[in-house]
Each structure stands twice: as C-alpha cells, then as structure tokens.
N, C-alpha and C positions, 0 to 999 in steps of 0.2 A: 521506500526512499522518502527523502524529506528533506523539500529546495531549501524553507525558510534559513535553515541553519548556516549554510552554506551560499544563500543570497543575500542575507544579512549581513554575514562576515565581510563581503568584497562590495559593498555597493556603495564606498566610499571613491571606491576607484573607478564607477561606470561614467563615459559618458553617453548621452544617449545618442541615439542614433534619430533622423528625423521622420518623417513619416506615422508615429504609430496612433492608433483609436483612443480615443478622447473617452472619461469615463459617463456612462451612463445619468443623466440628470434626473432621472423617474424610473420608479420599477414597476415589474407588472405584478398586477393582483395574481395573491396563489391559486394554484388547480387542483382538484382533487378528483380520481376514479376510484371507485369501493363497491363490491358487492356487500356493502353492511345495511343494519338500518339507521336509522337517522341518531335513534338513542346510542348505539355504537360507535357510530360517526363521532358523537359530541366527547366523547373519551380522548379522542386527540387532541382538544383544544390546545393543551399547554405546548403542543406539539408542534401546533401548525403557528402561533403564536410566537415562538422561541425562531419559526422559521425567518417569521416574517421582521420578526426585528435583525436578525445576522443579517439581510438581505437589505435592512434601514442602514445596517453599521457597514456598508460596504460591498457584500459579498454578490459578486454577479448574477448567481443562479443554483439554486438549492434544485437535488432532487432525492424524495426519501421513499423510504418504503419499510414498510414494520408487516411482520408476520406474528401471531400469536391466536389463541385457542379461537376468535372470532372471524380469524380469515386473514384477507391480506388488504393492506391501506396503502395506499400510493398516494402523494404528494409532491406539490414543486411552486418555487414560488423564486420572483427573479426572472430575467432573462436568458435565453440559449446563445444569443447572437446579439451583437451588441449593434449593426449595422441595420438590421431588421429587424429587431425587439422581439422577436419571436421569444416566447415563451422556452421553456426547456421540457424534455418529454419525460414523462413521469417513467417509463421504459428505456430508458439515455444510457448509450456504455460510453464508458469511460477510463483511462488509465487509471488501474488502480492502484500504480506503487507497490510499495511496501506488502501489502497484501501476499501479493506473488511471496511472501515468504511462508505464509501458511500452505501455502498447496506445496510449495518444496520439500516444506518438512517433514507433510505427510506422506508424500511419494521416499520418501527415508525410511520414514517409521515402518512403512506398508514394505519395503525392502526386507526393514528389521525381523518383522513376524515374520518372514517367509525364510529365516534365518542364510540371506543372501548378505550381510555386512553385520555387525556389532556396531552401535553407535557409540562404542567404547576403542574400536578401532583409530590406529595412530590415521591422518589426513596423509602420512608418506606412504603407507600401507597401499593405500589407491592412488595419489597422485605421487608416486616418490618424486622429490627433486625438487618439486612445485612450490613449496613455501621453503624457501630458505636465503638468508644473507639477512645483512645488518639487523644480528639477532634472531629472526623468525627460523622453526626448524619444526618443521611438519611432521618429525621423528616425537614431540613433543605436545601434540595436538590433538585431539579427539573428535571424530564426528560431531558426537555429543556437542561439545565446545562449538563448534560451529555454531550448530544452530540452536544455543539459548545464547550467543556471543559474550563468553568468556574464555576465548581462545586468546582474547591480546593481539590481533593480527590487526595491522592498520587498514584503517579504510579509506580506498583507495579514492574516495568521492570527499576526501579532504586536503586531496592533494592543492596546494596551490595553482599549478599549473593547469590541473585537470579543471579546477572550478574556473579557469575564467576561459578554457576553451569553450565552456555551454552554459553558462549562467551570469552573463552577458549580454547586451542584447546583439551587440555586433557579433560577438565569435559567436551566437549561437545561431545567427543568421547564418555561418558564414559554414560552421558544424552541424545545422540540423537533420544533413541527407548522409554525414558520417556513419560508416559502420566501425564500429570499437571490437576488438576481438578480445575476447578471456587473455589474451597472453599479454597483449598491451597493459589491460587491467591489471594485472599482476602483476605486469613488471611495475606500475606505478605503486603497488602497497610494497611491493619489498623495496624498492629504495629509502622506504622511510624505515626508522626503528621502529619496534611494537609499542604499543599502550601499556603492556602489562603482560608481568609472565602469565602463563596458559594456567586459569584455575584458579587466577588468584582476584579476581577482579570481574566487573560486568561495563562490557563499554562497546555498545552498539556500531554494526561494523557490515556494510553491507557488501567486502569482501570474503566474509564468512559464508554468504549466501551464492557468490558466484563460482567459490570454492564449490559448496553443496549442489550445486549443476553439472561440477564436472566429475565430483563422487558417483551421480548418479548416472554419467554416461560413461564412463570406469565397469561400474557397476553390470550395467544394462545392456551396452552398445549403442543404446541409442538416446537421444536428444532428452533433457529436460523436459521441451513440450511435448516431444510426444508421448514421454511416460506420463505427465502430471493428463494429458487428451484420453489416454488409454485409462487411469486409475481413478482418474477423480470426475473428470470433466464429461467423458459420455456415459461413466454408471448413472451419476447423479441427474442427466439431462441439462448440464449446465448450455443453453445453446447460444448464449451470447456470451459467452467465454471463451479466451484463444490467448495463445502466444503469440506476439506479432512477431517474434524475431527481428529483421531488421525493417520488418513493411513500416511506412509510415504515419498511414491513414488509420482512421477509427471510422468503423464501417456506419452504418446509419441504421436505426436511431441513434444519432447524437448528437450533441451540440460544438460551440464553437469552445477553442481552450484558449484563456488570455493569463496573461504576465506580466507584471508591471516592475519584475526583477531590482524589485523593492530600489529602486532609483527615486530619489530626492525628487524628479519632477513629476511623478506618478503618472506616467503616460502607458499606456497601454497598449502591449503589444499579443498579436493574433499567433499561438506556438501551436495550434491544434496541428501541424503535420510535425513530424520529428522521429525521425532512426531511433529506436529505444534501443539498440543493441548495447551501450552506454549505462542502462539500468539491468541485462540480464537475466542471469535467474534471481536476483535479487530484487527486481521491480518492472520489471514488463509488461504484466499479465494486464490485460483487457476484461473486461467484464461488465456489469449491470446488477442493478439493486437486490434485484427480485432473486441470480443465480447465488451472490454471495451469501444472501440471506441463507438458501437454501444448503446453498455447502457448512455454513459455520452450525447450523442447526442441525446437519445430517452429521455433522463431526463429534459435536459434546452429546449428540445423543446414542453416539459408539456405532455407527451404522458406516463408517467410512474407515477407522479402526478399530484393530482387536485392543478388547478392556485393558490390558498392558500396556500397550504400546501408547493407549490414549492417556493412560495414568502416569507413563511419563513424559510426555507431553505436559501435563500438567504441571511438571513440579518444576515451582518458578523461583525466581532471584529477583531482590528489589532493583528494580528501574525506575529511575526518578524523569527520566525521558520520557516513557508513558503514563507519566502518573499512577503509576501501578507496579506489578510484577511481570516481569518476563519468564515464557516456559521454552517448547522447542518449537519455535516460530510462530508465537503467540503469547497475549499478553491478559491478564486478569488486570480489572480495576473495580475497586470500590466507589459505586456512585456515594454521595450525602446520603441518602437516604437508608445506604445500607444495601442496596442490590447490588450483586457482583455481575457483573459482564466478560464474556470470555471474547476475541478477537483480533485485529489488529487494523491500522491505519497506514495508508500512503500518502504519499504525493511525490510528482512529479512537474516539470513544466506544465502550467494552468488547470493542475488538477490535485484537487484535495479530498479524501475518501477518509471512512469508517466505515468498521463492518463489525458487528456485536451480535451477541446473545447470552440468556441467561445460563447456568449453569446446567441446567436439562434442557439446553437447546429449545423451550416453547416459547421464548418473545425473544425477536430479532428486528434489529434495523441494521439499515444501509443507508447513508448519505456520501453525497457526493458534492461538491464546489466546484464550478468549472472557472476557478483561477486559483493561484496557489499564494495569494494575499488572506485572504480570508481566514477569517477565527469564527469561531461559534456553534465547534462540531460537540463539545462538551456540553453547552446550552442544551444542543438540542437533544442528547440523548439525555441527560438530565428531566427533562422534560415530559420524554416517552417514558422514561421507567420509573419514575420520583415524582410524575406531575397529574393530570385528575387521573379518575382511575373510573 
C-alpha cells in the first residue's frame, strides 16, 4: 500500500485538527551493531551516508539492514520517538505495507505446485458473484491477473470517499479503532467502473490483493494469515512477522509512527495505533529488517518455491510506479549502476519500507521510515548496491 498517492490527492481539502507534535529541530547521530571487522565495516560508508542525509532532508528515523556473503549490517539513524528522542532500534517491526503482497503471492503460487488452483483459473471459479456490476465480471479474470494487476479491477483505496474516511487527520482519528470487512471493500471497488479490460493493461490495484486473500480462503478453509504463518512464516523462522488482523498495536521492538498527511501546515501527527483491517491481505503484514531480508533471499534462491512456480513469478510487466517491472507480487528494478533487485515496497499510515535482493538472493536490504513523508529509499539502496564496495 502507498499513502503518498492518495494523501497528496486530498490534502487540499484537510483542515487540521489541533493538538499534533511539532517536527523534530535535531536528529540523532547514527548506530550501528555488526559482527564484521572494521575493514568490512567501512564498505557501507556510502550507505550509512545516503542514511544520514534522508534523515537531514527530513525523514524521522531510518532503520536498515543488508545481508550478503560477509554477514549481516544493521544500522539506524534518526529518531524512534519524537517526544523522547530515543533513537530507533536497529531490530524495529514495523508495518510493512505493500510487502504483504509478496507473501500472498507466494502462498498462491505454493497452492499452484501442489496443483490445488491454476493461476490461470477465472476469480468466479472461487469467488463466483464477487467481482461483478458496473462493468467488472470475475467470469473474465484470472488468478494470474490478480496478482501481476492487470486484471483492471478498481482499487478500492481510490475511492473518494474511502480516502477521506482514514487519510485525514480527523476521520482517521475518528476511524483508526475501525474494523473494514472484505465485503465493505468490494462493495467500494465495484461501484466504480474498471481501469481497463482484463489483460490489456497494468494499473496497480490493491483490490486485486484482497481478492487474493479470499482465493486463498476458498481455497484452503482457512485465513490468509494462517496459511502465509503455516508456509512461509514459521518454515523460514520469520519471528517478528504476524498478520495483525484487526489488532492495532506493533508489538516491541519498535518505534513510534507519525503523519504529517501531507497538510500544508506540516504538523505532525502520532498514527503508530490503527485497525489495519482497511489494508488486508493486500498490506497488513508486520514484520522487521532482519525477517524480510531473510524471506526475499530464501525466495529468489528457490528455497520457498518450486523453479516453476518461481519462474513465473518472475515474469514481469513494465510498471512505471516502481520504477521497474512488476511479476506475481513482486517487482525487479534496475539500479544505475546496472544491478537488478528483485522485491517490493509499502507504506502505510507513518510507515514507509523496502525490502530487496539480488537476483541469487546473496545481498539484501531492508529499510524502513517511520513516517510516510519521507523519500530517500532509492538513495539508499543506490548506495548499498552501486556505492564503495
């Protein structure tokens, strides 16, 4: 998921509400824990450098973590808490957004091998009835389509209405303990018409992803999270990873989450509690540096799927939204430099993530922003994979 779009669009019409945290006048010097040695250490310079200027340009509180053939690097630089300057924890979970759409796809794909669905299957096939009116007709749509979104099915998180019930600072004060149900959600994308017949087009849609949740509970009998907890989550050891469902907290390690819901007087508001039920299977997922690192690495290295399954996964469509190509819930980009990165990005109310790796899975980062203002996630992986070496 990804506020900027959709906080931009209406924040002509906010007014604010009074009470919120004033921004930050000084940042704190960066941290770093490594088992490296110092001459390995100095390899991240460009790294920790790129950190600390996103954090000059604005940004609250970096936390990163890079995996590759010399171990693992942890960094952070910024504050966690804007009230008590506390630092941010180099092991901080976090909403990761959008992310949640790589674990969805895979708990598909892992479906597909076990030849329990076609992801060439019509979306009426499992959910009959469920996409259809003003134009949409799920007799017309394919798994597949879902999850690379070139199904054309509207997203439901562009709704007018829906954006100013939570990306506001009053309705979201007023919606942040809301629980949103799949049906609600649907009934909000089908009122509008499609973007684009099915197939003909690529136009990012994160009711394609909450479709893909209830594929999988069609499928399975049970839950999104418990299949993505049963397949991905406790093979891997992911242990600070979870579906929050509708809980609203972000357990500890972690930091505070702010918003400044891009409003002209840039004040500063505290969103770290909030119902994600509203993001779904399409962005819900909780997580930390160290586990995504681990999943995107265990994934392009074929250890999470069978070489099929992962080979079509791969096969992507130009997205000029990620700067890159989109596959089946995941996206390649080309740094400058000419290294490709395979992963995907979130955001959410005051939280902004990347999660990457190389094409054999052996250099990976993870950053995370804890507010959803912030730019510089480009910087910085530019940095790790294109910068010393």
């Amino acid at each position: 998921m990804s506020m900027r779009k959709e906080l931009v669009g209406i924040a002509a019409a906010v007014a604010v509400a009074a009470g919120a945290l004033t921004a930050p006048t000084a940042v704190a010097a960066p941290t770093e824990r490594q088992a490296r040695t110092e001459q390995q250490t100095r390899t991240h310079d460009a790294t920790r450098k790129a950190m600390d200027e996103v954090v000059k340009d604005g940004v609250t509180g970096v936390v990163v973590q890079v995996a590759d053939e010399h171990g693992v690097w942890k960094a952070t630089a910024g504050v966690g808490n804007l009230k008590t300057k506390q630092p941010r924890n180099a092991d901080d979970r976090y909403r990761a957004g959008s992310i949640t759409k790589t674990f969805i796809a895979t708990v598909l794909l892992q479906l597909a091998a076990e030849g329990r669905l076609s992801l060439d299957d019509t979306v009426d096939k499992w959910l009959p009835g469920v996409v259809r009116g003003n134009g949409h007709d799920g007799r017309k749509i394919t798994v597949r389509q879902l999850l690379n979104h070139t199904s054309g099915i509207f997203d439901y998180t562009e709704d007018g209405a829906f954006q100013l019930a939570i990306f506001l600072p009053e309705t979201f004060a007023e919606n942040r303990y809301r629980t949103w149900t799949p049906a609600e959600l649907m009934a909000i994308a089908m009122s509008h018409r499609p973007t684009f017949a099915p197939g003909t087009s690529w136009s990012y849609s994160n009711t394609n992803y909450l479709l893909a949740g209830l594929v999988i509970k069609k499928v399975t009998g049970n839950s999104y999270g418990d299949e993505v907890r049963a397949r991905v989550i406790e093979p891997l050891g992911l242990h600070g990873t979870y579906m929050p469902g509708t809980d609203p907290t972000v357990p500890q390690p972690s930091s505070r989450a702010y918003s400044n819901f891009f409003t002209p007087t840039g004040k500063i508001y505290d969103v770290t509690e909030m119902n994600p039920s509203w993001a779904n299977s399409a962005g819900e997922i909780i997580s930390n540096p160290g586990d995504l690192n681990r999943f995107y690495s265990a994934l392009l290295r074929g250890e999470v799927l069978p070489a099929k399954q992962l080979a079509e996964m791969k096969v992507t469509f130009p997205a000029p939204l990620v700067e890159g190509d989109y596959g089946l819930g995941i996206y390649v980009r080309k740094l400058t430099c000419g290294v490709e990165v395979w992963g995907h990005g979130g955001g959410l109310h005051g939280s902004s993530s990347e999660a990457v790796t190389t094409a054999d899975g052996k250099h990976s980062l993870a950053l995370n922003f804890n507010d959803d203002w912030g730019v510089g996630s480009t910087k910085i992986m530019e940095a790790e994979f294109c910068g010393d070496s």
